[in-house]
PLY file of the C-alpha trace (Angstrom):
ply
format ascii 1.0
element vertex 78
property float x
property float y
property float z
element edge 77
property int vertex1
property int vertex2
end_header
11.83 5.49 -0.49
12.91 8.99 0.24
16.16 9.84 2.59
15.80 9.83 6.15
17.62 11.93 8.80
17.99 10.76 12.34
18.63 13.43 15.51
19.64 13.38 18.91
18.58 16.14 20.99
18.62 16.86 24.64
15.17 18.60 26.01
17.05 20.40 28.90
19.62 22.11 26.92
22.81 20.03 27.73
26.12 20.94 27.79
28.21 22.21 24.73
30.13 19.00 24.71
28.07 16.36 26.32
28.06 12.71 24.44
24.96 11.06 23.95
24.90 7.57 22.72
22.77 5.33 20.44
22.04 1.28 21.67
20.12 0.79 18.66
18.26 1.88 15.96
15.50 0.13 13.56
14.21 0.88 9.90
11.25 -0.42 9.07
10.74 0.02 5.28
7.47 -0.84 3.63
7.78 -2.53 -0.52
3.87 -1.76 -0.97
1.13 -3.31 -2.28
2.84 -7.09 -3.89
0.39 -8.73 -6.40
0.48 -13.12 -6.39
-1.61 -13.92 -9.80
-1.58 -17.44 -11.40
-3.65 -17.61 -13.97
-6.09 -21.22 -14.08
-3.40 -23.78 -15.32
-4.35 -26.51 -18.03
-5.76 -29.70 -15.70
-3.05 -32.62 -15.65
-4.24 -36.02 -17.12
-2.07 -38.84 -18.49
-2.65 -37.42 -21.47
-1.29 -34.44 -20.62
1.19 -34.61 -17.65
2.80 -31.24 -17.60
0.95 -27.63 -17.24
2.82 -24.18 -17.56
1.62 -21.90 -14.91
1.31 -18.30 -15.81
2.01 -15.52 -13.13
2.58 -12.80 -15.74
0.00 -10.83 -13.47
2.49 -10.76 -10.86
4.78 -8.29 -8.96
8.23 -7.93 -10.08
11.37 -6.56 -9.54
15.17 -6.57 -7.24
14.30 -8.42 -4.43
11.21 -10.08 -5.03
11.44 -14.02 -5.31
8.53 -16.58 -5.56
8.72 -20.27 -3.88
6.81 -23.15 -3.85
6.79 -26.64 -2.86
5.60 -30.36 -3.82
5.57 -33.61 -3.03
8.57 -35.76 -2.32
10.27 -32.66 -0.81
9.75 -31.07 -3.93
11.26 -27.29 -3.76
11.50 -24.32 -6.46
12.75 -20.51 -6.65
11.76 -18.56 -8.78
0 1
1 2
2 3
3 4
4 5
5 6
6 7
7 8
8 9
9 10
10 11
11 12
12 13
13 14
14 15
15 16
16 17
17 18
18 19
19 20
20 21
21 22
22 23
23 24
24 25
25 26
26 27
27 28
28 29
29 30
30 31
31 32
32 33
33 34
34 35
35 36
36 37
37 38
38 39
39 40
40 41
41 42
42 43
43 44
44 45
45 46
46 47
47 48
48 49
49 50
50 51
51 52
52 53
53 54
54 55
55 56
56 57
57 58
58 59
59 60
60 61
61 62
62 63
63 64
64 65
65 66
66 67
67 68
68 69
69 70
70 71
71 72
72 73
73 74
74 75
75 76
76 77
């Protein structure tokens, strides 16, 4: 993201010490293209009851967090 400025200006010319006042302003800031990549996991059996999944693929970085949920109210951050 690059820096930003953010002007006022009156159209009519104004006066040298007129006030002019702000409500609100909004940034809208765009991250990109984000990548979600889990590779095929192992299939679960008795056998084998647990599976690693692998999102290596994925994006990363500050302020990106992956969720996900399961039965029984099952709930994970990553």
């Amino acid at each position: 993201m690059s820096d930003a400025g953010f002007q006022i200006a009156n159209p009519n010319g104004g006066q040298e010490f007129a006030y002019y006042y702000v409500d609100d302003v909004a940034v809208l800031a765009s991250a990109g293209d984000l990548t979600a990549a889990i590779a095929p996991p192992s299939p679960l059996s008795c056998v084998e009851p647990v599976t690693v999944l692998d999102a290596s693929g994925s994006s990363a970085g500050p302020g990106i967090t992956y969720s996900w949920d399961g039965p029984n109210g099952f709930t994970s951050t990553l």
